[in-house]
Steps between C-alpha positions, in 0.01 A plus 500: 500500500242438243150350605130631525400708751243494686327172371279322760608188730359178504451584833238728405216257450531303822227492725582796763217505819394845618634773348860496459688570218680152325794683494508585818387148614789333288740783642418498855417153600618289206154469374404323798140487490524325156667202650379219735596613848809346697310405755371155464509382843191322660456626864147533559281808498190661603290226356665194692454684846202681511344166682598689822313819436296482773800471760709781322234698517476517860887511506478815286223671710716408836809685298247801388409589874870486547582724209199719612607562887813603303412770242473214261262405220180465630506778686594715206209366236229728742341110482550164609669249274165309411286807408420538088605753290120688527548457899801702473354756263198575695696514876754754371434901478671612186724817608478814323861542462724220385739360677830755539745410237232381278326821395576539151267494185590155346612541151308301269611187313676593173743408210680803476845566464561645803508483871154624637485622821214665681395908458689721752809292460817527309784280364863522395693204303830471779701280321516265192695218293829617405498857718830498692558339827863511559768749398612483145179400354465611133136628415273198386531418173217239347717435162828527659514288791792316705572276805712752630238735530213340577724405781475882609166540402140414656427145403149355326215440593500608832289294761469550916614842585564629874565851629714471845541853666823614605328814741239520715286685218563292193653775303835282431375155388719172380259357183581142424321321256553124330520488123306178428562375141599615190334488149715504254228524219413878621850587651668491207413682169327223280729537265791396686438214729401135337321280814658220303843631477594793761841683554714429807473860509147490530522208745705715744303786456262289644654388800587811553115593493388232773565555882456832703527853484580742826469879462472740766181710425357835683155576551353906421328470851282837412454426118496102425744298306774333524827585334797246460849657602900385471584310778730292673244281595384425100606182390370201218491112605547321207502156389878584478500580881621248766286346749593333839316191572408468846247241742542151528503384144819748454791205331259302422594214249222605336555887444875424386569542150848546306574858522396469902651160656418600827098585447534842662471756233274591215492738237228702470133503596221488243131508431435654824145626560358584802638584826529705839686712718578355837431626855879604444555653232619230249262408165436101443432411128327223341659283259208372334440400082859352487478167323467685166882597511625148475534300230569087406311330752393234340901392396531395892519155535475451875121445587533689866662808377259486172198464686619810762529710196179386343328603854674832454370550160848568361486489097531156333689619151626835416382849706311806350789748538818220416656625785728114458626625187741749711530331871514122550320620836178508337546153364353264757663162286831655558403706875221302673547639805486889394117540472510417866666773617225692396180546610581640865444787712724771433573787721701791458583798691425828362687704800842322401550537084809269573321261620516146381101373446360133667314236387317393810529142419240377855242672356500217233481516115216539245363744325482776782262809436672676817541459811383735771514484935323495782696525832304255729384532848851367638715690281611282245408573099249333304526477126240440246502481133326299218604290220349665167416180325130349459494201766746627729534592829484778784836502730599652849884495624518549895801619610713316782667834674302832591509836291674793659350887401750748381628594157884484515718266338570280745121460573426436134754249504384326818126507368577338126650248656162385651405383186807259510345275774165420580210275370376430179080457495231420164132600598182257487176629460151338620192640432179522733213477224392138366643426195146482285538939560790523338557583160156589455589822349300657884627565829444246763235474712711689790539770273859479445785264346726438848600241735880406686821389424848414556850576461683160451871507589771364229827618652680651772863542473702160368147359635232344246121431570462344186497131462794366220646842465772660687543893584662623220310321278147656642676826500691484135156278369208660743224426231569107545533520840198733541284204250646237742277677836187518318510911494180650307508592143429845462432706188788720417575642889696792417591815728418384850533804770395553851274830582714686732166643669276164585808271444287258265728386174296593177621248181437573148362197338549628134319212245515158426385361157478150551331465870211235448620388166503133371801329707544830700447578872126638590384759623506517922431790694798684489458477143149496446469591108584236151704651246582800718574787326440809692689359855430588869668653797524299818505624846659300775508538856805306705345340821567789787613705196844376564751444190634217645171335530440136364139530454291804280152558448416663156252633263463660099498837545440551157370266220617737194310549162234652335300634846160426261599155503395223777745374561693779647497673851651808631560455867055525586537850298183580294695375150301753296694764680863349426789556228558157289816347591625180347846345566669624781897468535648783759350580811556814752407709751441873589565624873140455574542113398246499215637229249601644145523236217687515142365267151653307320298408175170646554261246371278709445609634156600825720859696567686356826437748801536567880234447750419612853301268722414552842546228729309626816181630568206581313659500152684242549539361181435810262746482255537823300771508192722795561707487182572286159799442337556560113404244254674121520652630796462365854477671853798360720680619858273711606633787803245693666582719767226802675670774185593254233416196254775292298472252255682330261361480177634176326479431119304803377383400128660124536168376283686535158699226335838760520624880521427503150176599565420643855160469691581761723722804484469574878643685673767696271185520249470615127664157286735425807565149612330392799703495829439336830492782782459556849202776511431692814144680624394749715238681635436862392392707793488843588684781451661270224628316807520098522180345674468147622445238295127330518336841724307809383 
């Protein structure tokens, strides 16, 4: 093959908002950003209902003494809801100490190749693209690769990561982690792959690349680490690897294609970003950017099935990677029903490597981040995950039957199939604040961007709520059905999790470009700021607490950017005393139940990092950065546990038009290629002993 390497993209001078890589935008998400957003429908927003302020407001205050006679939000602030930003300053004592878990010296925002992490702490790479997985894996070769081992191997860019103990102690650990996307332009040597004219080779070395990875990996409880091992338990998910297709939607005319009649099994899952490990033992994945995959829609003739695709975003002429070329499956014009069968809830179970893996189809499809549960005051599961797109939506799934504790088999079995039958809600958000104080670039007059809202239900069982659809259409078409109800358009909502402490849900609200611009929905409460590029985190409180609540109250936590900037806040915490932190995307939690937040695309011309935030008490709000990530990189799945950080560092140098000329040689260093790793950090304590993570 004869071409030049390494010569820039078209791509390259597109307009690209914050500060992500065009590579990695055209890569990832199909260059979504760049193009007009599938959402087009015209339920109304903040600006069309704000007339009832003055009644909300006294609904939300009734739900805040609620929430406050229940550990809730109120209660938590150390001031009432109304009180300003200065009130809140001036009636809380600053402690001397921080906040356990939070003691650290922040590390500074850089550019550096490297992860930064705080003095007194130390890190170790644990795993990276192409290190074995499975037995039989041939060492990683960058100019010498194949489907057959990359099948073996650890696949690219990998995205959420979880740790599930298999002792009391955490020493033996199962570490599962999705493999988001591939770029081809950096995975292959520049020059051997054309983007205009790849190998099938190369194709299936890039399905093989996509999916998940399961190792079994064992903690040095006395000197930090974490060291991968041969196991039984190590296995790849591929896009190779069959899927079961369960909920009501499973044989649905509108998941069957010509390889599967029936409508009840699916090859492979792909672009899979965020995720979380249920209350037994099973990981949910998010099948989010997958409308780049897909190819031709614009050769379907039938307006209902064109128009489903268009809402989907699926690719009008030919793809990025010419995945067609090889598989008709790609090819919506010849296989208009395969793009629905993805964009689901996975789940797999890392206990059982022979395990066939779901897709949850009552948990609806769109572009999930994750998915993550709250059991709810009668025992049944509560679901909620985000659709990553600007203008979409915030979802909750409510299960029908009750979760049983217990790890074994049978218990797993009984508990996955909760997400098989249950209902189907979109949230609505209403603000409390007149409509003249928002988007004013200030806080409102109460001090705070909040109000109450409401799960609206779409479908339970065989059982629509949705006028002119019917159940498997809400539940194979859920961003229709969610446009239909009137649900609130919401910029970016990506990883949505509940705090296992106060039982709140914390959402990262990464950016949206286009809020407030000509033709475009305004700015309302819940997304207070035009042309948002920095993003917020919202913090919601279900009436009682309860998951299976129908009603929430809910608040910004955090309005991200530049803390020097107006129109930013920091939970009431002094912002001269914070860590910038633009575009959130991951959320967790420590044991204490202080939030910690990954970036994606630091606006602020800064490396992607982690954060620690308090969310109770007198530093509530003080975000402190704990570690970047290396150049073009971003922070993803974040783990943090009393002795030990993870994250996944995703597309380390991905700024440069191909491998031809690398941006970053992290982690391998010297003139390596970059590689896409799972890092872990630790304490250093004494004695050369492990210490806790965020203490003295």
């Amino acid at each position: 093959m004869s071409f030049e390497p390494g010569r820039p993209l078209p791509l390259f001078t597109s307009h690209h908002p914050g500060g992500r890589s065009p590579i990695t935008c055209e890569y990832r998400c199909g260059n979504a950003c760049a193009h007009p957003e599938p959402n087009t429908s015209d339920n109304e927003y903040f600006g069309d209902v704000i007339k009832a302020a003055i009644s909300r407001r006294g609904a939300f205050k009734a739900g805040a003494v609620v929430a406050a006679a229940a550990g809730g939000l109120t209660a938590l602030t150390g001031t009432a809801a109304a009180a300003s930003t200065s009130d809140t300053e001036a009636a809380v004592k600053r402690p001397e100490r921080p906040i356990p878990g939070t003691d650290y010296d922040p590390v500074a925002p850089n550019k550096l190749d490297a992860v930064t992490i705080p003095p007194g702490y130390a890190q170790q790479v644990v795993i990276r693209w192409g290190d074995p997985v499975v037995a039989g894996a041939p060492k990683f070769d960058f100019r010498n690769q194949t489907a057959a081992a990359q099948e073996k191997q650890w696949g690219y860019n990998n995205d959420f990561t979880a740790l599930i103990p298999q002792d009391a102690l955490g020493i033996r650990n199962l570490l599962v982690c999705n493999h988001e996307y591939t770029t081809e332009l950096h995975m292959f040597p520049a020059d051997q792959y054309d983007p205009k004219n790849p190998t099938e080779e190369q194709v299936k070395i890039a399905w093989a690349a996509h999916g998940l990875s399961v190792v079994q990996a064992v903690r040095d409880p006395l000197h930090g680490g974490l060291k991968v091992v041969p196991s039984k338990y190590n296995r790849r998910i591929t896009l190779n690897t069959v899927f079961e297709v369960r909920g009501p939607a499973a044989g649905s005319k509108y998941l069957k294609t010509s390889v599967d009649p029936e409508g009840r099994w699916v090859h492979g899952t792909q672009n899979n970003c965020s995720g979380g490990v249920t209350p037994w033992g099973t990981v949910l994945s998010g099948e989010e950017n997958i409308h780049q995959y897909f190819a031709n829609s614009a050769m379907v003739t039938d307006p209902v099935t064109s128009a489903r695709l268009k809402r989907y975003a699926i690719g009008a002429g030919e793809s990025t990677r010419k995945w067609e070329r090889f598989d008709k499956r790609w090819d919506v014009s010849k296989e208009p029903n395969e793009s629905n069968r993805f964009g689901w809830i996975v789940e797999i179970d890392p206990n059982d490597p022979n395990s066939t893996p779901i897709k949850h189809t009552a948990l609806g499809r769109l572009k999930h981040e994750g998915a993550n549960i709250k059991i709810t005051e009668d025992g049944r599961v509560a679901a909620y995950t985000g659709d990553d797109e600007r203008f979409e939506y915030l979802y909750k799934y409510v299960s029908k039957g009750k979760f049983k504790k217990g790890s074994g088999a049978h218990i797993r079995r009984h508990n996955s199939a909760l997400l098989d039958d249950g209902t189907l809600y979109v949230a609505k958000f209403t603000g409390d604040s007149p409509a003249a104080e928002i988007g004013t670039g200030k806080l409102p007059s109460d001090g705070e961007f909040d109000g109450v809202g409401e799960w609206i239900p779409l479908a339970a069982g065989n059982k629509s709520f949705v006028d002119g659809m019917t159940a498997e259409e809400v539940y194979v078409f859920t961003r229709q059905a969610a446009d239909k109800v009137g649900a609130t358009k919401m910029d970016r909502p990506e990883d949505v999790e509940p705090n296992p402490v106060n039982g709140r849900i914390y959402a990262a609200l990464t950016n949206n470009s286009d809020r407030g611009a000509a033709g475009k929905p305004g700015v309302e409460e819940v997304a207070p700021r035009k042309a948002n590029k920095n993003g917020q985190v919202l913090e919601l409180e279900e009436d009682c607490g309860d998951g299976a609540a129908t009603r929430f109250t809910w608040r910004l936590f955090l309005v991200c950017g530049d803390p020097k900037e107006a129109d930013t806040y920091y939970g009431g915490y002094p912002k001269d005393k914070v860590s910038p932190i633009s575009c959130p995307d991951n959320v967790t939690f420590d044991s204490r139940g202080n939030l910690w937040v990954s970036t994606d695309g630091n606006a602020t011309g800064n490396n992607d990092g982690l954060f620690s935030v308090p969310v109770a008490g007198p530093e509530r709000g003080f975000v402190k950065q704990f570690l970047t990530v290396p150049a073009g990189a971003e922070t993803c799945g974040p783990v943090v546990r009393d002795n030990l950080v993870l994250v996944a560092v995703q597309h380390p140098g991905e700024d440069a038009p191909s491998s031809a000329d690398p941006q970053s040689h992290w982690p391998d260093g010297g003139t390596s290629q970059p590689r896409a790793s799972i890092v872990a950090v630790w304490k250093k304590g004494h004695f050369g002993l492990v210490g806790r993570i965020g203490e003295r």
